[in-house]
N, C-alpha and C positions, 0 to 999 in steps of 0.2 A: 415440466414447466421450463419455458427459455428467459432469459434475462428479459425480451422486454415484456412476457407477462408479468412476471417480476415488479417491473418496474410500474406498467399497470395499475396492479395492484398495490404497490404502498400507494398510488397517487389516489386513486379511487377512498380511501379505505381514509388517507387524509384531508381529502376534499370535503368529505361527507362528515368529518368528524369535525374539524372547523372551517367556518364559512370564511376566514379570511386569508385563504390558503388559494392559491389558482396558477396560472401555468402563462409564464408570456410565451412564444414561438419566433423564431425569425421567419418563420411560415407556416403555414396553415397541417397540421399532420407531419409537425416534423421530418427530413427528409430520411432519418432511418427509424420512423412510424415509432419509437418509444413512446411518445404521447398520444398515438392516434384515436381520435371519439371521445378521449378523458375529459377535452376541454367542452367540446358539445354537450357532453350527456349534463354537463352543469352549467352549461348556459353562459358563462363567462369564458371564451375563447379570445384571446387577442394575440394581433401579433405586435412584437414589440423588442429590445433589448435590454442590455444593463441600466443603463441610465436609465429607463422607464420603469425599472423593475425595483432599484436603489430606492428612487422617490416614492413609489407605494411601499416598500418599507421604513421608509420615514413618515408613512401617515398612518402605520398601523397592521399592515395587514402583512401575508409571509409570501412574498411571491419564489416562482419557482422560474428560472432563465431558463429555457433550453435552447442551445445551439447545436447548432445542423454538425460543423467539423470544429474544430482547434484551431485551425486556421483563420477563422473569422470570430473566434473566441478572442482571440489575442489583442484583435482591432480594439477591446473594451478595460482595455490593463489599467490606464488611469482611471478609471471609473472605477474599477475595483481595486485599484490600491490606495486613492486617493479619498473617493466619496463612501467608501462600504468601509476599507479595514482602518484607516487610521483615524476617520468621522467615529466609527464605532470605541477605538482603543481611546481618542481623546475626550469625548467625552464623559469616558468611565473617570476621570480625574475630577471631573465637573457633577457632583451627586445631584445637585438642584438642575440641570439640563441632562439627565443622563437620555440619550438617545439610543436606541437598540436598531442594530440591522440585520434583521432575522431572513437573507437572501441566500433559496441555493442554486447553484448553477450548475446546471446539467450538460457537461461536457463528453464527447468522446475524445480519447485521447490515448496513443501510442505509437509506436512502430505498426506500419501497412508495405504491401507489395504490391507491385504493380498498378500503383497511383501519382507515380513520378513524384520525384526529392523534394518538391517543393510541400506536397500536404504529407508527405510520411514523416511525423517528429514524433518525442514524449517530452511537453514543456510544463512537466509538475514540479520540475525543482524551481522555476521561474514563482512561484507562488508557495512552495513552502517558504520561502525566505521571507514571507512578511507575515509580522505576528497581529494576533488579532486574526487568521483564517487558519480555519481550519479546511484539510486536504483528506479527500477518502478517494480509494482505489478499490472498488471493491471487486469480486474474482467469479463467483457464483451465483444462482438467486438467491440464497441465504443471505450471503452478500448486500446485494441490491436493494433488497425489499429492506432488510433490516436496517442497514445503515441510511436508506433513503427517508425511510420515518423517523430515525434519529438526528438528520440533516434537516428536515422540514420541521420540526420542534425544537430545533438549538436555536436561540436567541443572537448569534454570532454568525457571520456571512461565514457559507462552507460549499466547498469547488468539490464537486463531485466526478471525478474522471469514470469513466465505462469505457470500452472498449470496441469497438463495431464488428471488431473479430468475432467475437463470443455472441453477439444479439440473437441470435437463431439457433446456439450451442443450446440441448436441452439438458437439464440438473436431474437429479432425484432430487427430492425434499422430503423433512418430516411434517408431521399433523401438525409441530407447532409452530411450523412458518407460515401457514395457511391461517393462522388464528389472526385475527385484528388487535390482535394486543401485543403480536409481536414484534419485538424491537432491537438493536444490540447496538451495547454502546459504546460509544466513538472514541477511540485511542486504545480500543483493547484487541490484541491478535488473536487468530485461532492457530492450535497445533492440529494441521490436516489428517499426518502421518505422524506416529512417534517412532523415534528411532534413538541407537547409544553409540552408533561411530561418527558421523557427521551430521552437522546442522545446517539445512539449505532454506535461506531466508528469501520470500519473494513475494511481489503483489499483482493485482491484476492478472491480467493475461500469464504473465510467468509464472505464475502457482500451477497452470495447467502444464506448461513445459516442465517445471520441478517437480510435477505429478507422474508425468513421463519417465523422467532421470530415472526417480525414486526405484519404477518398477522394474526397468534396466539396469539398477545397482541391485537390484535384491537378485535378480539371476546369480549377481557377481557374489554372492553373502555379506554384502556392504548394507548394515541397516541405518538407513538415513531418514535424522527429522525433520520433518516440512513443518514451515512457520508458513501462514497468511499472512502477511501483514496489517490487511486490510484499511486501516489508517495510516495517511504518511505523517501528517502534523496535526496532533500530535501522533507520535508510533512507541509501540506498546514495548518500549526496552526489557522490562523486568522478565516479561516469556523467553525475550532471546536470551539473556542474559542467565536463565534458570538452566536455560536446552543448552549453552554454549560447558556449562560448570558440569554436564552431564555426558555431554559425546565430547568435550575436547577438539575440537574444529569447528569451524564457519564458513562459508561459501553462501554470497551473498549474490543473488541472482537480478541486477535490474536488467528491464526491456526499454535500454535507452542508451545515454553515456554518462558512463560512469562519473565525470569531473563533475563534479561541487554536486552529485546525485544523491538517494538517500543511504546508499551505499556507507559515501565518506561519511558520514552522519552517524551512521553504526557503527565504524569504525573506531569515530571517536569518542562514542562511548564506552568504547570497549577497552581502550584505553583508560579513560578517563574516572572510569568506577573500577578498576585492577580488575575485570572479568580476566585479560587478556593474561591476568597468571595461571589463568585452568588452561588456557590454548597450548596442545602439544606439537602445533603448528602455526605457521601464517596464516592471518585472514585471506582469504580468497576472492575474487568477484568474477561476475561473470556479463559482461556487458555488451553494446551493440559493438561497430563496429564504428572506430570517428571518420568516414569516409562515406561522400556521397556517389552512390553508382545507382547507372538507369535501369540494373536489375538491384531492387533491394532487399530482397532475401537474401545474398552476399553477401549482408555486412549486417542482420539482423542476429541474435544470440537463439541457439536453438537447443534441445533437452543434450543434444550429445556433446556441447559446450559442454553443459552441467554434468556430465557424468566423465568427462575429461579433466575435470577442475577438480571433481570430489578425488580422482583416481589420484590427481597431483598431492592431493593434500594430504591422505591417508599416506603415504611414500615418503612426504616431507616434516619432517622432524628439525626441531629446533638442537642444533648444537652434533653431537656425534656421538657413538656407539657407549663412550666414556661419560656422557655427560648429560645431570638429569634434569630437566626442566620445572622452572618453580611450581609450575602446577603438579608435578611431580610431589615436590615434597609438600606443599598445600593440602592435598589428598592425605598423601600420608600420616600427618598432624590431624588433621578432618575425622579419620577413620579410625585414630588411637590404635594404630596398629604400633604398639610402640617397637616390636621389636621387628619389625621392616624396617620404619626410620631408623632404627641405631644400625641397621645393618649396609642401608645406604649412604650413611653419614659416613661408617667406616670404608667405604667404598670410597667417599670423595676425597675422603684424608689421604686414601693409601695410594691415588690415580688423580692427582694435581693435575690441571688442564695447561 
């Protein structure tokens, strides 16, 4: 199956199951055919945009936006930060007028080559930053299909990023993503690969580059865990957060740049909840490149990024040969291994830094 049967099918499967579910277009067959025939076969095809699609969710029904590139997505930013998410956040304060805006918008969205600097971006941090939306990224058809029927039944306007890379990429799938009931849901990651030396966090398109790394670090005896992330807002902390107390490194893979990205977001949780006492290292990231060139595979993040960054960080240790890091003695407390800890305790007494 490729993403846009995928995609296809959650729309079919939620056309048919409520009637007030349908597809605006900024053209007729979308121009990378993800919707193609879906709007025909149910008789309601239009073309149209945000603002068209806003006002039939304020009279009831779930429309679906899709847009052709990112680039003419953006043209619709007041509309969507103005009339979807913050009409939606304020009138949840107002119980007797509560208004729901149940819109999803079907975006592609990433780093491209050879389509000149101007349509090659990733502007999903521009939209995690406002609450009340929710952001999925999703990587495979498992991906798509599921979190697309979880997007079309959330009651909350929710930005759907895909990727134009991957549309024609074919998946394997199980029996039960073929099923019409199935669905996954939003802000929860998958672990792709498990692994206990490093943890490589990534979404979209870069779960396939971190799929790559993965199998180029296993030649090297480097077992490394892959996270999807699949949602960016909200994004599923508690899995990284579990895999980081597990392998002791992180290496966080965005396909974009990195400043104010989901990247620092992770970071600052990781801080923020003391994860970053199990790190036997620096967080790591692994980002585009902040320079425009008219070849931009150049300055895009590629899997040997990733398996350069993980080599950095297995190498790189907090402090020196003498000195143990708190996740060190965390473990060791953790593990009741009492007489390790008094024998590193005696270590630190007798070898002052």
């Amino acid at each position: 199956m490729t993403i846009r049967d995928a995609v296809k099918s959650a729309l079919n499967e939620e056309m048919k199951r409520d009637k007030r579910v349908f597809v605006l277009s900024e053209q007729s067959d979308n121009g990378f055919k993800i919707t193609k025939g879906v709007c025909k076969k149910y008789g309601n095809e239009g073309l149209g945009s945000a603002g068209n699609a806003i006002k039939a969710a304020f009279d009831g029904y779930h429309p679906i936006c899709d847009f052709r590139t990112f680039k003419f997505f953006k043209q619709t930013i007041d509309q969507i930060m103005i009339a979807a998410s913050k009409r939606n956040y304020f009138f949840k304060l107002m119980e007797e007028n509560w208004i729901r805006v149940p819109i999803v918008l079907v975006v592609p969205s990433g780093f491209s080559d050879r389509v000149g600097v101007q349509k090659t971006r990733n502007f999903s941090k521009w939209y995690n930053r406002y609450p009340n939306l929710k952001v999925l990224a999703p990587y495979d058809c498992e991906d798509h299909k599921g979190l697309l029927k979880a997007a079309i039944r959330d009651k909350n306007p929710v930005i759907f990023l895909g990727n134009h890379r991957i549309y024609d990429s074919p998946f394997s799938i199980t029996q039960k993503v073929l099923k019409k009931d199935f669905i996954l849901p939003i802000g929860k990651a998958k672990i792709v690969k498990e692994g206990s030396d490093v943890t490589i966090v990534a979404y979209s398109y870069g779960v396939q580059l971190a799929l790559e790394a993965h199998e180029q670090l296993k030649k090297e005896n480097i077992n490394a865990e892959v996270i999807n992330l699949r949602s960016l807002r909200p994004f599923d902390f508690e899995t990284i957060s579990k895999s980081v107390k597990k392998t002791h490194r992180l290496v966080i893979f965005e396909y974009g740049y990195s400043f104010c990205g989901i990247s620092s977001e992770i970071c600052i949780k990781v801080v923020k909840t003391g994860t970053s006492d199990y790190l036997d290292a620096p967080v790591l990231r692994v980002p585009g490149d902040e320079r425009f060139l008219f070849n931009e595979s150049n300055t895009l993040p590629t899997a040997a990024n990733v398996v350069e960054t993980v080599r950095k960080s297995l190498q790189k240790n907090y402090g020196d040969e003498r000195t143990f890091s708190t996740g060190d003695i965390l473990r060791k407390i953790e593990s009741r291994n009492f007489a390790s800890w008094v024998s590193m305790l005696s270590f630190i007494i007798s070898h002052p830094t």
